[in-house]
C-alpha positions as a Markdown table, in Angstrom:
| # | Residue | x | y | z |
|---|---|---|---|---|
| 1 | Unk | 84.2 | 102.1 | 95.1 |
| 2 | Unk | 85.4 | 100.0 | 92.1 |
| 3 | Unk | 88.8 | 100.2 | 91.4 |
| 4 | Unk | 87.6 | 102.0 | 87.3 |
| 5 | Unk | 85.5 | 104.4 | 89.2 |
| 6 | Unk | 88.4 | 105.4 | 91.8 |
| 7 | Unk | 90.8 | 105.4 | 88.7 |
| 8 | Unk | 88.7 | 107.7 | 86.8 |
| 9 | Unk | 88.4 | 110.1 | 89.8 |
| 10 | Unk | 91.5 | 110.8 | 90.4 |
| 11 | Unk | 92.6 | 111.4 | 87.3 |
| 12 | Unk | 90.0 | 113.5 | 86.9 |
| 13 | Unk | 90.6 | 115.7 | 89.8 |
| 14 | Unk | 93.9 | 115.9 | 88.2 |
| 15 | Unk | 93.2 | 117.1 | 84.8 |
| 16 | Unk | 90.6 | 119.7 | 87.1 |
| 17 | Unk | 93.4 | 120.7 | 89.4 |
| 18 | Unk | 97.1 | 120.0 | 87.9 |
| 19 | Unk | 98.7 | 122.0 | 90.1 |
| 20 | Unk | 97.9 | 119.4 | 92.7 |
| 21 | Unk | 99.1 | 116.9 | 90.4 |
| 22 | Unk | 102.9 | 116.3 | 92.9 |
| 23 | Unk | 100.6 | 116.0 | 96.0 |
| 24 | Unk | 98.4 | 113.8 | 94.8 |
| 25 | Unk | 101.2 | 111.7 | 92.8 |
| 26 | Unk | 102.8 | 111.6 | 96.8 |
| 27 | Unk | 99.5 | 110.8 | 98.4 |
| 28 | Unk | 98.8 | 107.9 | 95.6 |
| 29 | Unk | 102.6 | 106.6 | 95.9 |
| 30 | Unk | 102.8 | 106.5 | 99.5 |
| 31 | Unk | 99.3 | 104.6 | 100.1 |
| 32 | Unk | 100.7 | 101.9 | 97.4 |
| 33 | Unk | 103.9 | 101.8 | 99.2 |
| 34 | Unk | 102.5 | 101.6 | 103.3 |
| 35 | Unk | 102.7 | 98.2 | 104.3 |
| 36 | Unk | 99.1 | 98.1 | 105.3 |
| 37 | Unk | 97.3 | 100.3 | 103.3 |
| 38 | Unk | 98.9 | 99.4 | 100.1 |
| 39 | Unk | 96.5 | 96.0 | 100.5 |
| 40 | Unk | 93.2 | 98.4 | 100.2 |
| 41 | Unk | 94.9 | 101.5 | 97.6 |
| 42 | Unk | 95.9 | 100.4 | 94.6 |
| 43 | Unk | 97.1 | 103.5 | 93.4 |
| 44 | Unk | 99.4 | 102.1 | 90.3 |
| 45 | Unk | 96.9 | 102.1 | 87.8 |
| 46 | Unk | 96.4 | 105.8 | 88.6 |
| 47 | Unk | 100.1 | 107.2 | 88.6 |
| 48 | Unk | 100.1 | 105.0 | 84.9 |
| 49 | Unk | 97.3 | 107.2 | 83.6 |
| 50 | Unk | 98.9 | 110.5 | 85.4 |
| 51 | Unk | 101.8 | 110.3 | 83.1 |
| 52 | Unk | 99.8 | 111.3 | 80.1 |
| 53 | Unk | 97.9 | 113.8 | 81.8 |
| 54 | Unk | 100.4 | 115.7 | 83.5 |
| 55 | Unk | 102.3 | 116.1 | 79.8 |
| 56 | Unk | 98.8 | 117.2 | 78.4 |
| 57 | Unk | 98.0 | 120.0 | 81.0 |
| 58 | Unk | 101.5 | 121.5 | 80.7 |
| 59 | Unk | 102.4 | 120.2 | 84.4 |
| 60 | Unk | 106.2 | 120.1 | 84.5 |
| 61 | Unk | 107.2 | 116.2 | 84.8 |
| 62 | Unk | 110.4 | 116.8 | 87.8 |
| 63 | Unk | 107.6 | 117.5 | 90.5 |
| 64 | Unk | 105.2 | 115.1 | 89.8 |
| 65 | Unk | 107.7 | 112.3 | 89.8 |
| 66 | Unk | 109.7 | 113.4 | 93.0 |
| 67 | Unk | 106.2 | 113.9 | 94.4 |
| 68 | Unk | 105.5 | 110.2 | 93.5 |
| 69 | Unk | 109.6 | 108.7 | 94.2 |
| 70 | Unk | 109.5 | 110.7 | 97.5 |
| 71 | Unk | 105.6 | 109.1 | 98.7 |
| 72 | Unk | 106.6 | 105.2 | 97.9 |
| 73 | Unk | 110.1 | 105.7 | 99.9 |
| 74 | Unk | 108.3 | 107.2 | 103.0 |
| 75 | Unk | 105.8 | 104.5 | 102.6 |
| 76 | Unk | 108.0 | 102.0 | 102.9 |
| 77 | Unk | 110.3 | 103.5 | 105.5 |
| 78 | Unk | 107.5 | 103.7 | 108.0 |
| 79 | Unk | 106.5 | 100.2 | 107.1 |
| 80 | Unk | 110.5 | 99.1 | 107.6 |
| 81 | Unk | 110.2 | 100.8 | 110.6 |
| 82 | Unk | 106.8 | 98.9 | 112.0 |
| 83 | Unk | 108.4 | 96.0 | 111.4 |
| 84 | Unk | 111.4 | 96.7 | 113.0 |
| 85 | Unk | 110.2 | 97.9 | 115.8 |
| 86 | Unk | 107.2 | 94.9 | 116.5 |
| 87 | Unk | 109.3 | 92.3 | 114.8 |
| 88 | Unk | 107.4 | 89.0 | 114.2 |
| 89 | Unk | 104.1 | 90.2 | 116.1 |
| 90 | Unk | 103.6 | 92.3 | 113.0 |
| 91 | Unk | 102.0 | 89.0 | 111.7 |
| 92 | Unk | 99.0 | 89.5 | 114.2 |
| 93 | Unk | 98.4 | 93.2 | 113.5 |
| 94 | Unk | 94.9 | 93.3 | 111.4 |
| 95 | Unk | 94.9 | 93.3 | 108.3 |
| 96 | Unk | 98.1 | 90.9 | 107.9 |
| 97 | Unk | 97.0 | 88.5 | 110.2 |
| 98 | Unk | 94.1 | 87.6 | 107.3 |
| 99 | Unk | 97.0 | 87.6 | 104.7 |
| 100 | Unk | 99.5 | 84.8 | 106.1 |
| 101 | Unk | 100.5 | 83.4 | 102.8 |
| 102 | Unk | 101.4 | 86.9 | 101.2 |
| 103 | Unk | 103.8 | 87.2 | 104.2 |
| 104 | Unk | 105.0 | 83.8 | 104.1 |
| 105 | Unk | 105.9 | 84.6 | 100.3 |
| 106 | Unk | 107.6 | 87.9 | 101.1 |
| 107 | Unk | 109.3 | 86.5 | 103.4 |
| 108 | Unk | 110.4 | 83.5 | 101.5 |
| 109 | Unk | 111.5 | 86.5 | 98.3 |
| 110 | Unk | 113.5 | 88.5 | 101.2 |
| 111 | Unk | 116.1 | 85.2 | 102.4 |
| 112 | Unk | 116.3 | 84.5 | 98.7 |
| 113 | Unk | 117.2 | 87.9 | 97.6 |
| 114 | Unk | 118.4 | 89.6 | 100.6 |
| 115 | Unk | 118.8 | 93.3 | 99.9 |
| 116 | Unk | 118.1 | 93.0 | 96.4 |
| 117 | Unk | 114.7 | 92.1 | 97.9 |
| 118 | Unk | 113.7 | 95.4 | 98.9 |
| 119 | Unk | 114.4 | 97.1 | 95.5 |
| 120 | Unk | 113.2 | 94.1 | 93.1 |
| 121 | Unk | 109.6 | 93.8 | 95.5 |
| 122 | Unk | 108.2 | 97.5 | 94.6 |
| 123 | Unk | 108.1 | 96.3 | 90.9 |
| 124 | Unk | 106.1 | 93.4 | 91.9 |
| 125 | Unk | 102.3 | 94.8 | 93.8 |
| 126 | Unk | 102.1 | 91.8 | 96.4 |
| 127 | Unk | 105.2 | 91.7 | 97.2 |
| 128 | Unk | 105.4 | 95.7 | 97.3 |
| 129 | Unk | 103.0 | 95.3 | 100.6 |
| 130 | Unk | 105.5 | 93.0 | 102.9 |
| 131 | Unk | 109.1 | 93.2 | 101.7 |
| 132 | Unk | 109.8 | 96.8 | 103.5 |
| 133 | Unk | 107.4 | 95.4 | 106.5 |
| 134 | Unk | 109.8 | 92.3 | 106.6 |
| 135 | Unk | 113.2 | 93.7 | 106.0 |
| 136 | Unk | 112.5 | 95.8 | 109.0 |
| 137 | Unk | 111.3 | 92.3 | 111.1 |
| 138 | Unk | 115.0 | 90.7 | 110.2 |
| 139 | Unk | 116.4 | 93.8 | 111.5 |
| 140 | Unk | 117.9 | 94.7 | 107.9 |
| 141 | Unk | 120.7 | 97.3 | 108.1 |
| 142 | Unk | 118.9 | 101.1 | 107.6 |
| 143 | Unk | 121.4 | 102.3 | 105.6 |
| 144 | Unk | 121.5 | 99.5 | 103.0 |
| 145 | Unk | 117.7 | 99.5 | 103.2 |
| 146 | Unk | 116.9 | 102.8 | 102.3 |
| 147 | Unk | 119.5 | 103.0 | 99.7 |
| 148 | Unk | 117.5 | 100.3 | 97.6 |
| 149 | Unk | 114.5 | 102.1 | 99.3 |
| 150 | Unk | 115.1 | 105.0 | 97.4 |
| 151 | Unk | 116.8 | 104.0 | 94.4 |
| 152 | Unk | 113.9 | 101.6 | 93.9 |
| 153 | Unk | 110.9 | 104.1 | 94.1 |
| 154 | Unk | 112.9 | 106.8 | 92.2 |
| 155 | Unk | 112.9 | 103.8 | 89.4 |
| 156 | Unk | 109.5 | 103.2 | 89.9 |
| 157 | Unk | 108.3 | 106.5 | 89.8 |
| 158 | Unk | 109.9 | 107.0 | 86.4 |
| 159 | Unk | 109.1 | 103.9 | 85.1 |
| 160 | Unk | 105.0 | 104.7 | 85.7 |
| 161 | Unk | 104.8 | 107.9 | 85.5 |
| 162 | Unk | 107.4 | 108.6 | 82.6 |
| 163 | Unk | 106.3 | 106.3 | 79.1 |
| 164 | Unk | 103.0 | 108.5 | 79.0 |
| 165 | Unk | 104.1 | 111.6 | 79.4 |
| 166 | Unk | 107.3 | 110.7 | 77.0 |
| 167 | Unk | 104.3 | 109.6 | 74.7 |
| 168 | Unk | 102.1 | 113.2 | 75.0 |
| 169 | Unk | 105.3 | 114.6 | 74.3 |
| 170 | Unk | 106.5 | 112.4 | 71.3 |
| 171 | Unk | 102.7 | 113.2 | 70.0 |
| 172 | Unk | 103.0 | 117.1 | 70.9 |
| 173 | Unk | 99.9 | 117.4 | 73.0 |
């Protein structure tokens, strides 16, 4: 299915069923956060045109964006925790063993940045797919990890999710 159509869909099932609008915020969030499905969901695109649509169909905004901040930072908890747990074989598990440069980057972006890494990747898709995945390989410290874990995809939540629905609102819709 073409990325338009899959867009489209979505959103459409949303405007159909906004009550569902949190889970499928979490489901969309937490496929573009996992290390390995996040390469075959791109789910962004989506949770930008949610924004609007949740504001339009009178959806209150606090759900849909915990549902969204709470789906990336288990996605990339469990991918912190694949990593840390196979370390450096992780680079022969299908699909990443196809993708060696996009691990080579992340892994470049992690000793440049260090923690910072982990927050500053899930603004940046490729990235978004290897840096919790290689934090957890370099054995990271949890707590410091899921602090920028969780501040980062509360800030990302807001930051897709929030301009459209701040613009329904600004419009009155």
């Amino acid at each position: 299915m073409e990325l338009e159509a899959y867009a489209r869909e979505a959103l459409a099932f949303v405007e159909a069923h906004a009550h569902w609008a949190p889970y499928v915020a979490f489901i969309l969030a937490f496929g573009e956060s996992f290390a390995v499905l996040s390469l075959f969901f791109p789910a962004t695109f989506v949770l930008i045109g949610l924004g609007p649509i949740i504001e339009a169909g009178g959806v209150a905004f606090l759900p849909v964006w915990f549902g969204a901040a709470t789906g990336a930072a288990l996605g990339d908890a469990i991918s912190y925790w694949i990593g840390h747990y196979f370390k450096d074989s992780v680079r022969r598990i299908w699909p990443l063993r196809n993708y060696p440069e996009m691990m080579e980057r992340g892994e470049r972006f992690f000793h440049r940045f260090g923690s910072w890494s982990v927050f500053i990747g899930r603004f940046f898709g490729p990235l978004r797919a290897v840096i919790p995945l290689i934090a957890g390989m370099f054995a990271m410290p949890h707590f410091i990890f899921q602090m920028a874990n969780i501040a980062s995809a509360m800030a990302w939540a807001l930051l897709l999710l929030g301009p459209g629905a701040a613009a329904m609102k600004l419009m009155g819709w």
